[in-house]
C-alpha positions, 0 to 999 in steps of 0.5 A, a space after each residue: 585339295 587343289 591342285 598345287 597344294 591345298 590351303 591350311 585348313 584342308 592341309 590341317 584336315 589331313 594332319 593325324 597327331 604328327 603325321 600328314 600325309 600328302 601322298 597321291 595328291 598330284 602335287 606339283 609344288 610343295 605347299 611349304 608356307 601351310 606347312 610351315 603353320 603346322 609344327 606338329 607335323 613331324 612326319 611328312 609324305 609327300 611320295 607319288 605326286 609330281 615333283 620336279 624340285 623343291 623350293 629353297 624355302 622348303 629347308 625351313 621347316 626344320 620340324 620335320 623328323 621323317 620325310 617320304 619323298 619316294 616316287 617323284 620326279 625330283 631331279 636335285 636337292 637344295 643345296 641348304 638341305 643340310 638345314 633340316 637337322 631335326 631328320 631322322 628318316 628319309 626316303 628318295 625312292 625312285 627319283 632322278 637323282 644323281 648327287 646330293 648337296 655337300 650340305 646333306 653332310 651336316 643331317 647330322 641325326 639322319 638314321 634311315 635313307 633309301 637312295 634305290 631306283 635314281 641314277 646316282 653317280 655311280 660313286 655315290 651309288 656304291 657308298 648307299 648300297 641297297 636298301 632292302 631292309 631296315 638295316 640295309 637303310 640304316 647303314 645306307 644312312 651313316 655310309 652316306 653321312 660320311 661320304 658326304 662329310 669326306 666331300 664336304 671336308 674336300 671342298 673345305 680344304 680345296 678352298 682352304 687352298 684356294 684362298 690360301 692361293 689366292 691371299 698369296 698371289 694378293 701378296 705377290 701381287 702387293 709385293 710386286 706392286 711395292 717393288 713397281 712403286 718402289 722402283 717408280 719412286 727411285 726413278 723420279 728420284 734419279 730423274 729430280 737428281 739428274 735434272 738438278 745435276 743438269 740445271 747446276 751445269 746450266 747455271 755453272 756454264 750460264 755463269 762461265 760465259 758471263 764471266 767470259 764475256 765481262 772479261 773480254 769486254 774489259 779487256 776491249 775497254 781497256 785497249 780502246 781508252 789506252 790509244 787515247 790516253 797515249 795521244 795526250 800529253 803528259 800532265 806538266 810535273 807539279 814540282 815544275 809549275 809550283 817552281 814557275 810560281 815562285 820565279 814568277 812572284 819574285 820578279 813581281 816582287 823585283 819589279 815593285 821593289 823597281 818602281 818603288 825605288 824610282 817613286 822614291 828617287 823621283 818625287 822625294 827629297 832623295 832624288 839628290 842622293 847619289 843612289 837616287 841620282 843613279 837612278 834616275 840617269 838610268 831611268 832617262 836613258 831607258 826612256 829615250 831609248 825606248 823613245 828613240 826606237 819608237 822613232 826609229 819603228 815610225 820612220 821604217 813604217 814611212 819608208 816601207 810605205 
């Protein structure tokens, strides 16, 4: 077999029943993918080669019932160790270990463990004890389970409690994000209030100052058309014009009634009639004096002149 690992019909090779033993092969890496080909292989030794650490994939060969890992390099786990629920037996002696992944705790069928020989933290250390004999192991394997298990239930409730922080700073961060908008939304709402109250005020004062100014143009208007009004004179009394009229229709009417009369006494038979003779006197007499101060106007023409 190769260095690194050997192909699946070398590693088949080597499978006796369930065990393959991979001891001493000066192995730097875990051939996981031909081993994952060989489920029989329940019983896995891969001690004294030159591990460093083991690939994520490893955990997926969860056939594996016992496992030697013993005199290696290894200096940490997998954190999904856990996976290989099937493992009874495992053996970490002398490695360069110093913790084991939370996830050990659900290697629920784990009977036998040897930790010897790593440089465990020194609590750790404690809980495995020695493994000097198969009891020893045995109780190194359940005290460990249970350590491991107090760690686990630890990081569980830390984190418990940790969400538990976390949902309730989320909750106070929301409430707190609610009392800004709330407080956001009753401030526009004062602004849009007050800017209303403002326009209203602008409008009532737009409005006064309107009224203001038509009420002293008015008032101009009336003082400037009063002089004129003043100045002309008052409209005669229509009492006054009808009774003119009349007055004015009745001295036609005297006047026609006048002419009628002297028609009558000049060209009818009447003119004989004492009435008609009257009149007709007083007719010639108004005419010669007329005639005679025409005369008397022509000879104060002459003189002048």
């Amino acid at each position: 077999m190769s260095r690194g690992g050997g192909k699946g019909q070398s590693l088949k090779d080597k499978l006796d029943g369930n065990e393959l033993d991979l001891s001493l092969c000066d192995l730097n890496e875990v051939p996981v993918r031909e081993l994952a080909a060989l489920p029989k292989a329940t019983v896995l030794d891969l001690s004294c080669n030159n591990l460093i650490s083991l690939p994520s994939d490893f955990c997926s060969l969860m056939h594996l019932v016992k496992l030697d890992l013993s005199k290696n390099r290894l200096q940490q786990l997998p954190l999904d160790f856990g996976r290989l629920v099937n493992l009874q037996h495992l053996d970490l002696l002398n490695n360069r270990l110093v913790t084991l992944p939370v996830s050990f705790a659900q290697l629920k069928n784990l009977k036998w463990l040897d930790l010897k020989d790593n440089p465990l933290d020194p609590v750790l250390a404690k809980v495995a004890g020695d493994c000097l004999d198969e009891k020893q192991c045995k109780q190194a394997a359940v005290k460990v389970l249970q350590h491991m298990k107090a760690i686990q239930s630890e990081q569980d409730r830390q984190r418990q409690r940790k969400l538990q922080v976390e949902r309730e700073m989320e909750k106070k961060r929301e409430a707190e994000q609610r009392a800004k908008e709330a407080q956001e939304r009753e401030l526009r709402k004062r602004e849009k209030a007050e800017e209303k109250e403002r326009r209203r005020r602008e409008y009532d004062a737009q409005k006064a100052a309107k009224q203001e100014v038509e009420k002293k143009t008015k008032k101009e208007t009336v003082q400037t058309r009063k002089p004129a009004s003043s100045s002309r004179p008052p409209p005669p009394p229509r009492h006054k014009h009808s009774w003119s009229r009349s007055v004015l229709r009745i001295l036609l009417f005297l006047l026609l009634c006048v002419l009628c009369v002297l028609a009558t006494c000049k060209l009818t038979e009447l003119q004989r009639q004492p009435l008609c003779v009257s009149v007709n006197t007083l007719y010639e007499d108004v005419v010669a004096a007329l005639q005679n101060h025409k005369t008397l106007q022509n000879m104060l023409q002459q003189n002048s002149q």
